[in-house]
C-alpha positions as a printed Julia matrix, in Angstrom:
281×3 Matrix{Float64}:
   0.0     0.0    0.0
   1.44    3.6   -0.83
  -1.47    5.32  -0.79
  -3.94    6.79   2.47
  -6.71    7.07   0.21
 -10.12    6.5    2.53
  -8.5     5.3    5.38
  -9.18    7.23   8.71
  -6.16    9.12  11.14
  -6.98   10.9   14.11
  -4.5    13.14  14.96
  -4.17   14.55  17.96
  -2.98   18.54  18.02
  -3.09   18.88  14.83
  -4.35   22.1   14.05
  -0.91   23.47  13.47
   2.76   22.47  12.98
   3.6    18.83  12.59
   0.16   17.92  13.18
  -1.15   20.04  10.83
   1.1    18.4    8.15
   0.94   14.8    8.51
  -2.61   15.68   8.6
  -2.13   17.54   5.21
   0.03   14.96   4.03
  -2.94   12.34   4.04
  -5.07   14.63   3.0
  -3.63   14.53  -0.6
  -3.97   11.1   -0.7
  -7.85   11.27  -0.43
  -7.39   10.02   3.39
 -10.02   10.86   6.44
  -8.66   12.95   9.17
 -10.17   13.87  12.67
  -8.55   16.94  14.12
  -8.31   16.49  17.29
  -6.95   18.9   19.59
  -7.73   22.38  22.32
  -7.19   25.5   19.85
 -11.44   25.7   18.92
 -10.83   29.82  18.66
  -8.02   31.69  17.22
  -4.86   32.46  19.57
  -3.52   35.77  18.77
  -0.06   33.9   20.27
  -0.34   31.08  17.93
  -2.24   31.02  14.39
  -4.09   27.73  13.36
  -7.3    26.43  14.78
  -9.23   22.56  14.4
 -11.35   24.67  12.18
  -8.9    26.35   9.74
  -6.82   22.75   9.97
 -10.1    21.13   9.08
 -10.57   23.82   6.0
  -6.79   23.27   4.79
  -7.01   19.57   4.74
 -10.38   19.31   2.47
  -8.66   21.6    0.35
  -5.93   19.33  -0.25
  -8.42   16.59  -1.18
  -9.12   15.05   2.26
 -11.94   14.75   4.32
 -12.1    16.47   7.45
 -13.49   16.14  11.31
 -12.5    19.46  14.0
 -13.42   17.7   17.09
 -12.09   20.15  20.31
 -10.63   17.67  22.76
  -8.26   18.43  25.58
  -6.8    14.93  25.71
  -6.08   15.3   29.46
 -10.1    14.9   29.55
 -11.24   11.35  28.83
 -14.49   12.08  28.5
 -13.5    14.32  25.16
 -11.43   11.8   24.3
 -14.29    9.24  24.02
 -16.41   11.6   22.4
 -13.76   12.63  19.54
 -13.73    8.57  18.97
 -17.25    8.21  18.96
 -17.65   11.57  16.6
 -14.84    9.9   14.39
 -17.0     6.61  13.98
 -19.84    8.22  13.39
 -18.72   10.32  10.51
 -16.05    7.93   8.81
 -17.17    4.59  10.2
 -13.83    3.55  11.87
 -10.02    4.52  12.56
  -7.02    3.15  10.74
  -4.15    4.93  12.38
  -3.94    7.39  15.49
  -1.07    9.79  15.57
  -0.42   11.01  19.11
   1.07   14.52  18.25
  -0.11   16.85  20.92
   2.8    17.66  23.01
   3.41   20.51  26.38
   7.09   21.43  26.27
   9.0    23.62  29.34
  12.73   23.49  29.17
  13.28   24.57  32.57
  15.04   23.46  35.38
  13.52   22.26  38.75
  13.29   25.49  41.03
  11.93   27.48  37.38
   9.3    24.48  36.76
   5.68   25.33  38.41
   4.26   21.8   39.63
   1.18   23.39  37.09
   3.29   22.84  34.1
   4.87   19.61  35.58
   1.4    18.39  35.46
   0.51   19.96  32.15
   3.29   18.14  30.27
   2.56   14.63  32.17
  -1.13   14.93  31.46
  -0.44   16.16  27.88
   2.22   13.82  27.16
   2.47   10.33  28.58
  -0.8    10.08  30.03
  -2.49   12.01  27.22
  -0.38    9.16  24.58
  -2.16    6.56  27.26
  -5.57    7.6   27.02
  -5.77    8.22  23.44
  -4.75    4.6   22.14
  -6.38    3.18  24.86
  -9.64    4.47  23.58
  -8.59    4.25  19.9
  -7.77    0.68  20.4
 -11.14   -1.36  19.97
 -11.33    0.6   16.84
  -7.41   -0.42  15.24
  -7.88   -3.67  16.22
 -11.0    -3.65  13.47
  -8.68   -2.22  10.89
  -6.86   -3.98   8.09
  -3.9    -1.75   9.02
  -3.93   -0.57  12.37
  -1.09    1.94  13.1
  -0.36    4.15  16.29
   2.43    6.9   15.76
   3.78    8.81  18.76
   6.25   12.14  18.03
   8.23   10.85  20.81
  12.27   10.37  20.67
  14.36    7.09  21.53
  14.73    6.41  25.32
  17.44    7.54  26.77
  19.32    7.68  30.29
  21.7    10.39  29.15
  22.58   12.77  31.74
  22.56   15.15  29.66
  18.93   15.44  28.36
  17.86   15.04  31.86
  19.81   17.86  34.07
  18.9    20.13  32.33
  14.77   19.65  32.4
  14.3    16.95  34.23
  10.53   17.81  34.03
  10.02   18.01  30.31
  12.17   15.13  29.51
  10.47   12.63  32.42
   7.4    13.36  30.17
   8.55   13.06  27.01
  10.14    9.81  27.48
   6.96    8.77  29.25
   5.4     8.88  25.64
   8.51    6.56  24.28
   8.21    4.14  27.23
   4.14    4.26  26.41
   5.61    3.37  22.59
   7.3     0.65  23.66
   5.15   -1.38  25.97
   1.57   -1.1   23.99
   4.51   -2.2   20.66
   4.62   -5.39  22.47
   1.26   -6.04  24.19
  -0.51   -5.74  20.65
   2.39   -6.87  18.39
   0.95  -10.16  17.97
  -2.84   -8.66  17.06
  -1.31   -6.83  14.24
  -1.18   -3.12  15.52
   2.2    -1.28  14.51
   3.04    1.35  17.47
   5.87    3.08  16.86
   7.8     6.11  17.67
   8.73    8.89  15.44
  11.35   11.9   16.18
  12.55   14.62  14.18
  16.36   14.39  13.39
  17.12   18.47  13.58
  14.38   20.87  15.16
  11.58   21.63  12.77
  10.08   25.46  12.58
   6.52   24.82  14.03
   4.72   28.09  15.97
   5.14   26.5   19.58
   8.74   26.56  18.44
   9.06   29.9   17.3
   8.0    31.17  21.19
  11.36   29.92  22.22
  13.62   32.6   22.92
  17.29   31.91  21.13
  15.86   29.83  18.39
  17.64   30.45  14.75
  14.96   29.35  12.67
  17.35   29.28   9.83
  19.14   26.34  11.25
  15.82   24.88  11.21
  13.69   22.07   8.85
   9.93   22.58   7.92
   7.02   20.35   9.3
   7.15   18.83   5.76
   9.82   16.51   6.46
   8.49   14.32   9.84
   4.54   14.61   7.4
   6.87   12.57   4.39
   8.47    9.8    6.67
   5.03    9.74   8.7
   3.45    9.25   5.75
   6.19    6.29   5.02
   5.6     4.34   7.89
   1.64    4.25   8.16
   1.22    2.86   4.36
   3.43   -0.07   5.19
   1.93   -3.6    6.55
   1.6    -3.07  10.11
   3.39   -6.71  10.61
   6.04   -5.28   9.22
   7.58   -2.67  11.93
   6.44   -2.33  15.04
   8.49   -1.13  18.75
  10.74    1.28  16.55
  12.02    4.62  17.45
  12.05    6.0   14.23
  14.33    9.38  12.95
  12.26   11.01   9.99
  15.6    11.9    8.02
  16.86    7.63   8.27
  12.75    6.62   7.42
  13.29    9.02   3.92
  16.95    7.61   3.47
  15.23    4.35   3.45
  12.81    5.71   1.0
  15.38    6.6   -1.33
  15.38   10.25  -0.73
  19.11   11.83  -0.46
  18.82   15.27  -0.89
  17.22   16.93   2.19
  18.15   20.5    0.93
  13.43   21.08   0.3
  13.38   20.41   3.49
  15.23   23.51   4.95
  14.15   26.68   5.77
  17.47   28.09   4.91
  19.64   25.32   2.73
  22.99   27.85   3.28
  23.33   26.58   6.93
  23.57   23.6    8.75
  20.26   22.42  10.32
  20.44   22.17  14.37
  20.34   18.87  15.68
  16.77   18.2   17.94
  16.52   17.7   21.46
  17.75   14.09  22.65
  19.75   13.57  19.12
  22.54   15.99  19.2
  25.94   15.71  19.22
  28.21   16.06  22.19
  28.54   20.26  21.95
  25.75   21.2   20.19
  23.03   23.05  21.79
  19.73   22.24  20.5
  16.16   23.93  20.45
  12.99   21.78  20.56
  10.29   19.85  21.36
């Protein structure tokens, strides 16, 4: 299969940024897409809304669902599945993309935002497959795609926010465990990270960001795209870099994918080199 055409994603946060364009990406191919995520009215702070997502994506030939869901609520949770049903009949793949970043350290991190990014992240990642579940296990092709990065116990992604990065990896150890509970019914969960730190909005808030040294959305939407259209037997418990998924693809120039080609894109959070200092999320 290479093609999304009428199969069903729900997306979680995807009214802007990476969200947005793995949504748009499956769009093209004809695919169903629930928007799922908080921004129902427009954020002076942040452009993009379920409903101007929702517009974008029928205009690239999809179908589209804005369902408002704060995926720390279960109860919207459950009714963005049910909605889902009702309007495309089932759900083929669930991206968990909504994400709470603070890249603080411990006496600058409010136990508020501690909370935020747990309930967004690895419990939100939790909740949403959980209830997506009875519905992949229907599909011919179930798939479950986190934007989380490979565990790791470096020091050195942890000193520095311990917060952010105990909930971020809570969303790869999430990955990892489901990957083998339902590996032998057939649903692929796997992981997907960015290999330098993409321009999104939420990114562009963070002070000392060069966005030049920076990739576009467009590059984790290709390799997303990559891994959902193959047989879900095939991969599964993989912490997947967008830039290796292409490679394997057979895509060698990345140079599109930059939002300025004359520097050298910044490696992401969790990826970079011993004395780089990265930017993202």
């Amino acid at each position: 299969m290479s093609s999304l055409e009428g199969k069903t994603l729900l997306i979680t946060g995807a009214s802007r940024g990476i969200g947005l364009a793995i949504a748009l990406r499956a769009a093209r191919d004809g695919a169903n897409v629930t928007v799922a995520a908080k921004s129902s009215e427009p954020d002076p702070r942040l452009p993009g809304t379920i409903h101007s997502a929702a517009a974008a994506i029928e205009a690239a030939g999809g179908q589209a669902l804005a369902v408002r869901c704060d995926i720390r609520d279960d109860a919207e949770i459950r009714a963005a599945v049910e909605q889902t049903v009702a309007r495309f009949g089932g759900i083929d793949i669930l991206v968990n993309n909504a994400s709470a970043i603070w890249l603080r350290g411990t006496l600058d991190t409010p136990m508020k935002r501690f909370d935020l990014m747990h309930g967004v992240n690895a419990r939100g990642t939790f909740a949403c497959t959980q209830a997506c579940l009875p519905l992949l296990l229907k599909s011919p092709n179930p798939h479950v795609l986190t934007l989380a990065p490979p565990p790791t116990l470096d020091p050195r992604w942890w000193g520095p926010h311990v917060g952010y990065t105990l909930a971020k990896m809570g969303m790869s150890f999430v990955t990892l465990g489901l990957a083998q509970e339902f590996a032998s019914q057939g649903v692929a969960v796997n992981a997907l990270w960015p290999r330098t730190v993409i321009a999104t909005e939420a990114l562009r808030m963070l002070p000392g960001l060069d966005e030049r040294r920076c990739r576009k959305p467009d590059i984790v939407a290709d390799a997303a795209h990559a891994i959902v259209v193959a047989p879900s037997r095939a991969r599964t418990g993989r912490f997947l870099i967008d830039e290796e998924v292409l490679r394997e693809e057979g895509v060698t120039d990345f140079a599109a994918y930059a939002v300025d080609p004359s520097v050298p894109p910044l490696p992401d959070l969790f990826l970079a080199a011993s004395g780089e200092t990265p930017r993202g999320g």
